[in-house]
N, C-alpha and C positions, 0 to 999 in steps of 0.2 A: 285725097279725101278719105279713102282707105284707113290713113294710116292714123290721119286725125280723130277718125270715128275708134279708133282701141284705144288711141292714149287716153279718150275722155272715157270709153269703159274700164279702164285699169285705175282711172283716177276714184271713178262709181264704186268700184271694188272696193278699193282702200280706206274709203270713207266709209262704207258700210261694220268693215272690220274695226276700225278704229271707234264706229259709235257701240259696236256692240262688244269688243270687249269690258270695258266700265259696266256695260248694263247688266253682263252674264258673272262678272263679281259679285254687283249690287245685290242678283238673283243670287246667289251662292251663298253671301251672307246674310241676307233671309232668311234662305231654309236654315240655313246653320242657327241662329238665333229663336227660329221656329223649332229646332230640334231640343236648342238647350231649354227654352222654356217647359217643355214636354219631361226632358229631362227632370229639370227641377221638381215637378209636379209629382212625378213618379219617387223622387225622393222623401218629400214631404210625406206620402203614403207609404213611407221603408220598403219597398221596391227595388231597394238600392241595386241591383241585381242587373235588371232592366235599365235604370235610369244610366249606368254605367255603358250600356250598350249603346244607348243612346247621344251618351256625350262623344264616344266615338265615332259615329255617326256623324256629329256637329264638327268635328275639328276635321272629318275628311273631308267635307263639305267647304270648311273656313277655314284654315288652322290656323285660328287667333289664340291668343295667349287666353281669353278667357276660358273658351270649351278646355284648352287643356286644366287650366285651376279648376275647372269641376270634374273634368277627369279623376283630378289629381284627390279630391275631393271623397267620391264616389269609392274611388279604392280605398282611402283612408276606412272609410266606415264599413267595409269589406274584409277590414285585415289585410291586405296587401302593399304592406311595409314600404318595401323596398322600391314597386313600382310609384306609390303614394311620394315617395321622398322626390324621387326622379321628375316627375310629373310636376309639381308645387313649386318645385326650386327652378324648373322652365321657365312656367308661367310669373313667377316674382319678376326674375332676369327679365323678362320682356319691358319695354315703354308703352303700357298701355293705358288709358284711363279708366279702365273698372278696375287693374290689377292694383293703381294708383290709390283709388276707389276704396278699394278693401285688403289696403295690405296687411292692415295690423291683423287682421281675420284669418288673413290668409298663413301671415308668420305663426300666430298662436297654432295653425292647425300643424303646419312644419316643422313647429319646436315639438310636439305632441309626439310626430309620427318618428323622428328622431332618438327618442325616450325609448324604441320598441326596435330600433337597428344596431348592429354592433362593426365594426371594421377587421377583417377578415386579412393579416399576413401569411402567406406562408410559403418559407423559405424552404429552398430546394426546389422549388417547383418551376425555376424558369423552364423548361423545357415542359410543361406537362400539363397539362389540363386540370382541372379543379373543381369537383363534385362536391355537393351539401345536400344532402337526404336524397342521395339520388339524383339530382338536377344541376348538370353543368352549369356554371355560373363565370364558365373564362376561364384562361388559359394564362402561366405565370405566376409568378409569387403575389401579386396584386397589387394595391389591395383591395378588397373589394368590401361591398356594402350586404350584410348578410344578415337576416331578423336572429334577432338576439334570444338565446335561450342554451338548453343542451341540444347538439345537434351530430350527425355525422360527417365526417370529412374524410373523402377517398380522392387518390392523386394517380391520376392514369397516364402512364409516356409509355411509349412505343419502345420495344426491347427490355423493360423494367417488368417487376411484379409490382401489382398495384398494393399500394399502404393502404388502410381504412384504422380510423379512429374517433372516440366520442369526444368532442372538444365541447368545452362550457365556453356561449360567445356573451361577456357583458353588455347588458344592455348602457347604448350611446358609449360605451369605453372601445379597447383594441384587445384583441387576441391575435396573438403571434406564434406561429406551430412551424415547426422545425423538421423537415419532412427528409429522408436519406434512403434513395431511391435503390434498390437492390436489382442487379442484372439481373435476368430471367436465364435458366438454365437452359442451356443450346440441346438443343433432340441431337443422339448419338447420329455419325453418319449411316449409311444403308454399308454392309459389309458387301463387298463385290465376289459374285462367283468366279473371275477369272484369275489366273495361278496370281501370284502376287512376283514372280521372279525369275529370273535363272534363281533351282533347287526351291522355288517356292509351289505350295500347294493349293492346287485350288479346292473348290468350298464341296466335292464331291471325295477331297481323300480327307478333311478333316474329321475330327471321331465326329458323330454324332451322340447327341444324348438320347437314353432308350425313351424308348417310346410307351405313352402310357398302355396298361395290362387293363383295357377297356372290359374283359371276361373274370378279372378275379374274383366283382363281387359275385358275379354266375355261379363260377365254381366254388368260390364258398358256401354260398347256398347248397349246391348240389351234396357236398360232400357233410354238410349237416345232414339234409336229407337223410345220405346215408350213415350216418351216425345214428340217427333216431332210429331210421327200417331194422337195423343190426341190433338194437337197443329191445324192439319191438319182437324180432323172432327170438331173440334167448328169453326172454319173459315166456314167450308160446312155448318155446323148449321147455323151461322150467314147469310152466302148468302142465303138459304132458307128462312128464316124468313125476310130476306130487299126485294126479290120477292117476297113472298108473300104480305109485303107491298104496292109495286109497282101496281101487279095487282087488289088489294083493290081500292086504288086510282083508277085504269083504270076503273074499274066497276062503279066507283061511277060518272066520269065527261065524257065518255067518249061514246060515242054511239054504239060501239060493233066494229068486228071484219066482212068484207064484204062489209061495207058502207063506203061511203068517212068519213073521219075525221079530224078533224086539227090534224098539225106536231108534235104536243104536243104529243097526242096519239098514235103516230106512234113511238116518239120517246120511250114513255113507254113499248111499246110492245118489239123491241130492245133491251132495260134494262132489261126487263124480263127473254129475253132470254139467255142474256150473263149471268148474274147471274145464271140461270139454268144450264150454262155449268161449269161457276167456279165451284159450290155449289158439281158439278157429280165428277168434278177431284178430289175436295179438298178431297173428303167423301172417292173415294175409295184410292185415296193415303196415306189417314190417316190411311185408313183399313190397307193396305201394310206393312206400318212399322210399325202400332202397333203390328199384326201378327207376323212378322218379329223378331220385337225388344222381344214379347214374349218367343217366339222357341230358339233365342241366350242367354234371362236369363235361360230356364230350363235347355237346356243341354249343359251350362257350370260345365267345371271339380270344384270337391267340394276341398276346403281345404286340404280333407287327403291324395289328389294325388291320390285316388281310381277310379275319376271319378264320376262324379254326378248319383244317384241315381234316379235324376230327369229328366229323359231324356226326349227327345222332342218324343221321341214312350208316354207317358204316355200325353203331353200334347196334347188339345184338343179343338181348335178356328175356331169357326163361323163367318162368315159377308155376312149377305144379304141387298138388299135395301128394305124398307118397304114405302109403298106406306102413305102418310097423306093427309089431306085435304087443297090443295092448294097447296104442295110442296112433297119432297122428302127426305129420310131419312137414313140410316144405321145402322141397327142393329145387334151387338156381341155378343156374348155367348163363355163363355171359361169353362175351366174345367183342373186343375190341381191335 
């Protein structure tokens, strides 16, 4: 009794599966039909955009040859060439009665999209992939369906450098490009530090090459420095010794300092002075940058990148003024 009571539920089953696949089609091509009309509608209003999303919608739903024709349709008024051509030429190929329905409509639209595709060879590429503006379009010499105009074509394989070029694709004609794929230069091996042999050397007794002088621009600077400081105290020398000229002369023509005197003398004394004040800048400004310029040669970095051994802790520069007879003076003392 058991056993009778499942085969008549297994029977209950099957029947129910059997009424309701047909019905859950019937339901599928409804909506789908309900979609494409929506579609349509959003085309009529240039929405094309939308209605396109839609017809994709319809043929996941149904994928009857029609939703694809409005697919195919939809892209056409999109500009999308290539997919439009794909799409149209499905839906034709199908036995259907709307495609039946409207094929002259539907050809006129496929001769149109046609007029706007070009056919795309290119030799040498069996091995390689095939880019147009950027966008893989397959792999092989083709050939392939490509929208017609001036375009880019780059050809990518594995171990090659990749070619790029501007090819002009005739619209509904062929372009055929000729592509010769050049090997890609192999990276040097890594040299090995271990000896290479009996009597071979390894990579600690070959010479090396010197090492950059990370401190020369330092000490170039430094040693301007002291160009200019040196530059600076013979100037200070020099004004020293044209005053003490000056007051030579005063002494000699001139009746002293407290008494009236002629302009002459007044102007001497004046000279005097200014020169005493250039002679004080020049002497310690030379000091300055001599100083200066010495301290940037010692402790600049040495050659081996270790760092200079000569640091400015070891160097060691003096500058006082030293009184002489009739003028003034500066004197250095160093010590490295």
């Amino acid at each position: 009794m058991r056993a009778k009571t499942s085969r008549l539920l297994a029977v209950a089953v099957l029947a129910v599966v059997a009424l309701g696949g047909p019905r859950a089609r019937a339901d599928a091509a409804s909506e789908a039909d309900a979609l494409i009309a929506k579609g349509v509608d959003l085309r009529e209003k240039g929405r094309d955009d939308e209605a396109l999303a839609v017809f994709r919608q319809a043929f996941a739903k149904s994928a009857s040859a029609r939703a694809r024709a409005q697919i195919g349709l939809a892209e056409q008024a999109l500009g999308m060439w290539v997919l439009a051509e794909a799409d149209l030429a499905a839906a034709l190929a199908a036995d259907d009665p709307w495609i039946a329905k409207n094929r002259a409509a539907l050809d006129g639209a496929l001769g149109i999209v046609r007029k706007r595709i070009a056919t795309l060879e290119v030799r040498g590429a069996e091995a390689a992939d095939v880019y147009v503006d950027g966008v893989r379009i397959g792999s092989g010499a083709g050939p392939f369906r490509v929208e017609a105009g001036r375009r880019t074509l780059e050809v990518r394989a594995a171990g090659f450098q990749s070619t790029t070029r501007a090819v002009e694709l005739p619209p509904g004609g062929v372009a055929r490009e000729t592509i010769t794929l050049v090997a890609a230069p192999v990276a040097p091996a890594p040299h090995s530090d271990a000896p290479s042999g009996p009597g071979g050397s390894s990579a600690e007794d070959r010479p090396r090459p010197p090492a950059d002088d990370t401190g020369s621009g330092q000490r170039l600077l430094g040693w301007a420095f002291v160009g200019t400081g040196a530059a600076l105290l013979a100037t200070g020398g020099v004004g020293l010794i044209v005053r003490k000229g000056i007051i030579e002369d005063y002494n000699a023509t001139c009746p002293g300092l407290g008494v009236d005197q002629p302009a002459s003398c007044d102007d001497q004394v004046s000279s005097s002075r200014t020169w005493l004040t250039v002679s004080i800048l020049t002497l310690v400004g030379g000091g300055v940058f001599a100083a200066g310029g010495v301290v940037l040669v010692a402790a600049a970095p040495s050659a081996d990148g270790g760092g200079s051994s000569r640091t400015a802790s070891t160097a060691r520069l003096a500058c006082a003024p030293s009184g002489a007879p009739g003028g003034m003076a500066l004197a250095c003392a160093g010590r490295f």
